[in-house]
N, C-alpha and C positions, 0 to 999 in steps of 0.2 A: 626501532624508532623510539627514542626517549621521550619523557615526558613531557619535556620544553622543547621538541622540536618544531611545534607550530607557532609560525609567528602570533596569532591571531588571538591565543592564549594571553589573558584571561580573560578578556573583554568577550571575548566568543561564547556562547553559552553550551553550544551545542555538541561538545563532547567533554564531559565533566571527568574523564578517565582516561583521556587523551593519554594512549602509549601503556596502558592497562591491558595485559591479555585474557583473555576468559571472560568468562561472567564475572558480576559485581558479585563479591561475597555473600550479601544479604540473600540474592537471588538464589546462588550453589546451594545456601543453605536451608532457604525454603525450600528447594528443589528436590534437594537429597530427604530434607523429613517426610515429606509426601509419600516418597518411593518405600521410608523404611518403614511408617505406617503399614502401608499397603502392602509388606515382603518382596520389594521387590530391591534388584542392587543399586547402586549411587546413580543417577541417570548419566545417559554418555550424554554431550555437549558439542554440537559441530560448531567448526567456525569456518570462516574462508577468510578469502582478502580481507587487509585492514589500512587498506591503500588505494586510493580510486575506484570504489567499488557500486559510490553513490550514482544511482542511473536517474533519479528522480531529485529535483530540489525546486523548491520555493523559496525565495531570496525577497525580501523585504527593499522599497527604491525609496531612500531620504537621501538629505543632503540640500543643495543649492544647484540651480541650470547649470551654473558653471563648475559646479563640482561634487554630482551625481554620487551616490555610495549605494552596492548593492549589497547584504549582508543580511546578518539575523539580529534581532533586537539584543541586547545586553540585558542579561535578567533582572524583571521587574522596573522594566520601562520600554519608551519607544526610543529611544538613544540608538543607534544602530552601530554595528559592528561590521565593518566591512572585510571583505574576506575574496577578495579578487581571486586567490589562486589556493582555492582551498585544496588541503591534502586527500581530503577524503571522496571526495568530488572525480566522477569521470573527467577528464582534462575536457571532453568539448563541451561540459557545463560550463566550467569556469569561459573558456572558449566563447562560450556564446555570452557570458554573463559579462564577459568584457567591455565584448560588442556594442550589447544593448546601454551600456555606460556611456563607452564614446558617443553611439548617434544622440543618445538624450543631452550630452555634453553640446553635441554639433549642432541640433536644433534647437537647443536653449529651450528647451520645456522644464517644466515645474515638476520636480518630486514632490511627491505627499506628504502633507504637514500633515500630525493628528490633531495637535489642540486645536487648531482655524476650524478643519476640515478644508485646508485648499491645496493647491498641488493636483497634479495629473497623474503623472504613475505611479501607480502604489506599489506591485509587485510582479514580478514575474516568473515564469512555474515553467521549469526546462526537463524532457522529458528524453533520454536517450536512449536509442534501439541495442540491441545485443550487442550487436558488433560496434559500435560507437561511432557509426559514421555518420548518423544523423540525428537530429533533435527536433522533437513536437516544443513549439514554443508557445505559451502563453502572455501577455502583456494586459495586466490587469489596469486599468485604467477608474479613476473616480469619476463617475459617469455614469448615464445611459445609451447613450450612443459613440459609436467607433471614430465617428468624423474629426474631431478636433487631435485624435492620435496619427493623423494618417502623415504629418510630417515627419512620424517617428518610424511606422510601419514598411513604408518603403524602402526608403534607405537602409534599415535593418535587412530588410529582404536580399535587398542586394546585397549587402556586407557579408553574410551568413553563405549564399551562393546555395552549393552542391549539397552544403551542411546541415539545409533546412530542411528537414520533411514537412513540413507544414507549420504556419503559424494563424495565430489566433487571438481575437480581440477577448475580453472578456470585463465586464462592467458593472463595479460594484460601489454605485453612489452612496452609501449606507456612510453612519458614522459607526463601525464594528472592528474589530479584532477578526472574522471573518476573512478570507484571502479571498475566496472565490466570491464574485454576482451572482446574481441570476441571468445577466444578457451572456450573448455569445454570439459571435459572428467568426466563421471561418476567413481568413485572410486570402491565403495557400494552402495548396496542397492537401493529403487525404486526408477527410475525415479523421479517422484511425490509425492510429501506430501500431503496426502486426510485428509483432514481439513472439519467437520461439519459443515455450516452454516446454521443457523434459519429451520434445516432441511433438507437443500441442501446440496450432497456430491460436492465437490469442490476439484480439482486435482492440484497442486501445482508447477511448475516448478521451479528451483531455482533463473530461469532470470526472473522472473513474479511478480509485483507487489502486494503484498499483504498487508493489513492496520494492525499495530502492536499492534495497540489495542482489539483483536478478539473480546471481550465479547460485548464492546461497539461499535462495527461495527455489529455485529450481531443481536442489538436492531435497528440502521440505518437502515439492510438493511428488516428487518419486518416491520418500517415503509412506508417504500416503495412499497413494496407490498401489504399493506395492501389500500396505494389508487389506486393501479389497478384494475379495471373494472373487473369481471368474462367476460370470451371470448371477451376480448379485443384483439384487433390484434396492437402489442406492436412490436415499436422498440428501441433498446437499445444500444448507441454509447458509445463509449471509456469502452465496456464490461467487460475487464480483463479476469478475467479464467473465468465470468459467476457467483460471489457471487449473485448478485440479480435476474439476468432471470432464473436461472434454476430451481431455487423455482415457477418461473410463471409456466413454460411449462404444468404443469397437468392441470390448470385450465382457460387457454387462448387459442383462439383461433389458435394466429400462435404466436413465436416470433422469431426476429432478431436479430442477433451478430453482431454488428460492433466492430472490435478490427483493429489494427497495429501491433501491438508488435507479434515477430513469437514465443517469451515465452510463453506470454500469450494464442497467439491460439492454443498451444501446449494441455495448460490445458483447455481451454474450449473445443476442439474435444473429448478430454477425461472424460469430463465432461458431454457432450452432449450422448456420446456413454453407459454410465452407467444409461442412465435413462429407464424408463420402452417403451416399442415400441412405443405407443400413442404420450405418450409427448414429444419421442423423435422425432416424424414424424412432428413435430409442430415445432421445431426448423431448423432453417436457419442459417447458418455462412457468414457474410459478410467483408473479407478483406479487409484492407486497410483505407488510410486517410478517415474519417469523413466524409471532404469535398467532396469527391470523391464518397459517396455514398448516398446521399440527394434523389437520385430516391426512395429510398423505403420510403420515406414520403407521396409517393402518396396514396396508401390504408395503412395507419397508422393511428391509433386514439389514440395511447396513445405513447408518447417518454420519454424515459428516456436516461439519461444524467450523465454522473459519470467521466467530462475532468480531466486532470492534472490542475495545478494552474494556465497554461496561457492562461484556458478558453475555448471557441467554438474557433472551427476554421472561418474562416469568411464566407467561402463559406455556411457552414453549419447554422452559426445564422441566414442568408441572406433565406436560405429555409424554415427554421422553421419563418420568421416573416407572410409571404405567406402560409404555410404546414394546409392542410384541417382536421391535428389533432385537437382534442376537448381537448389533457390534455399535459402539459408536468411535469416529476420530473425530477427535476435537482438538483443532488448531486454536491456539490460546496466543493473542498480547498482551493481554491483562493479568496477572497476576493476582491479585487480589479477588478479580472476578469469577475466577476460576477456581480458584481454592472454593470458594461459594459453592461456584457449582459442582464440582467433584465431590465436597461434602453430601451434597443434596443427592447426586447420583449412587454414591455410596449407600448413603441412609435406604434410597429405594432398593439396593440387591445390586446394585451392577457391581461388576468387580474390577477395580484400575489394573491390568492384565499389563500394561506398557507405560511407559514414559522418557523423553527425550528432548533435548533442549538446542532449539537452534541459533546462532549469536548473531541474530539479523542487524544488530544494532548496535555493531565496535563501541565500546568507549563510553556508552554508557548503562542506564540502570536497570534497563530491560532485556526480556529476552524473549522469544515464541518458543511458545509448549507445544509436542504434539502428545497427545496423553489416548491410550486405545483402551476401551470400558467394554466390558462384554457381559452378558449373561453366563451364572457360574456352574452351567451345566455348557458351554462353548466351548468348543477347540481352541 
């Protein structure tokens, strides 16, 4: 794939490396001084697909009733980039992203303006299953109530058919940058999008964070499990619906949920409740800020770690420099954040024992760390 093979280039923001393979330079090379610091060799680098790989997208709705654009803004504005058949994109994204153009073509509704603040659809967040045959749809709407979309709702329903797993209102009158409201109303179909990973059923909310790369998140998160201890008693912060712990629970002692997000604990309760008794009796949910739950570090020997990009929270890197665990993995998208904290775990005695780089994110500047810290009397 060449560099100009996307039409959509340059106006599209959202792959700045578009036909680049590997990680962005900057990143190999932060990557690699970390490991030589620490003795250890160059870190290996997976990558997967670099071609319809995206399961998850959020698409931005301007334009005019008569001629609807769905796309990402153009950097540093709200000017929109339309991107009807994008490459990177599972085809029934695009598919549905079509779709939902024609009907708002055919009912003659308002895209969202931001200067006014007027307009009706703002954006829409399309969620695909493993296999591709179905899509969790969202239709964000400028609002507090679903009724004034429902000329749009239906007909979508029907257009979509077999291909819908369920859709959903969602309403966010605000004047923000923001994608998501806070209202929510199910349309159709389930609650949940049950998604396979590395053999763990994994339940789906539409507000709930999932990595859009499945195939290559699902090799991440078998690494990870694979340095867990058999009957470790493991806790595991910034959780999400549970992709990496619920694969533990059959063969660990106890584990721990720490999540925030009431999405996410949405799918991990339902996640936890689908497993067989045993290993369901081995699971714990623990609410709330990170920081806020440092006590269960006290009988922990193995932590795992999966923040957003701005990191540990402090209170919580401050327990794990102290924490009588023997392992920690820590799943890193931040870069910057992570150097932070790996210095800090360092300073306290742990020792960076591993590091590995996964390329969740073709084309452009990022990439997820898994980095494995241990006490330096540990196997």
């Amino acid at each position: 794939m060449s560099s100009d093979s996307c039409p959509y280039r340059p106006a599209c923001p959202g792959c700045p490396r578009f036909g680049e393979g590997g990680l962005a330079p900057a990143a190999t090379a932060a990557l690699e001084a970390v490991a030589r610091d620490a003795g250890l060799p160059p870190p290996t680098v997976h990558e997967g697909a670099r071609s319809g790989f995206r399961h998850r997208a959020r698409l931005a709705v301007r334009g005019r009733p008569g001629e609807p654009k769905l796309g990402l803004f153009q950097a540093g504005s709200h000017r929109i980039a339309a991107i009807p058949r994008c490459p990177i994109h599972h085809p029934r994204i695009n598919g549905v992203a079509l779709a939902l153009r024609d009907v708002i073509r055919d009912a003659n509704l308002a895209p969202y303006a931001d200067a006014p603040h007027e307009g009706l659809v703002r954006y829409v967040q399309i969620t695909v299953d493993r296999g591709g045959s179905e899509a969790q749809v969202v239709v964000v709407t400028n609002g507090d109530q679903p009724a004034p979309v429902a000329d749009l709702l239906a007909p979508l329903r029907a257009r979509l058919g077999d291909a819908l797993h369920s859709l959903w209102w969602n309403g966010n009158p605000e004047r923000t940058n923001v994608i998501l409201g806070p209202h929510w109303h199910l349309v159709h179909g389930p609650a949940h999008l049950s998604l396979d990973v590395a053999g763990a059923r994994i339940y789906q909310p539409p507000g709930a964070f999932v990595q859009s790369h499945l195939a290559l998140a699902e090799r991440l998160v078998l690494h990870v499990r694979r340095q867990v201890p058999e009957g470790a008693r493991v806790t595991e912060y910034f959780a999400g619906t549970g992709a990496i712990g619920l694969g533990l629970a059959e063969r660990v002692a106890r584990v721990r949920f720490n999540e925030l997000d009431v999405h996410a604990l949405e799918g991990l309760e339902a996640g936890i409740a689908a497993l067989p008794g045993a290993a369901r009796g081995r699971c714990e949910v623990l609410p709330g800020r990170a920081g806020e739950r440092v006590d269960a570090l006290a009988d922990t020997d193995t932590v795992i770690l999966d923040p957003p990009r701005k990191g540990l929270d402090a209170e919580l890197l401050a327990a794990l420099c102290d924490a009588p665990a023997q392992r920690i993995l820590y799943v890193s998208c931040g870069w910057p954040s992570f150097e932070r904290d790996c210095a800090a775990l360092r300073s306290a005695g742990w020792r960076l024992a591993a590091i590995e780089a996964f390329g969740l994110f073709p084309y452009t500047d990022h990439a997820e760390t898994l980095a494995r810290f241990e006490r330096p009397h540990s196997s």
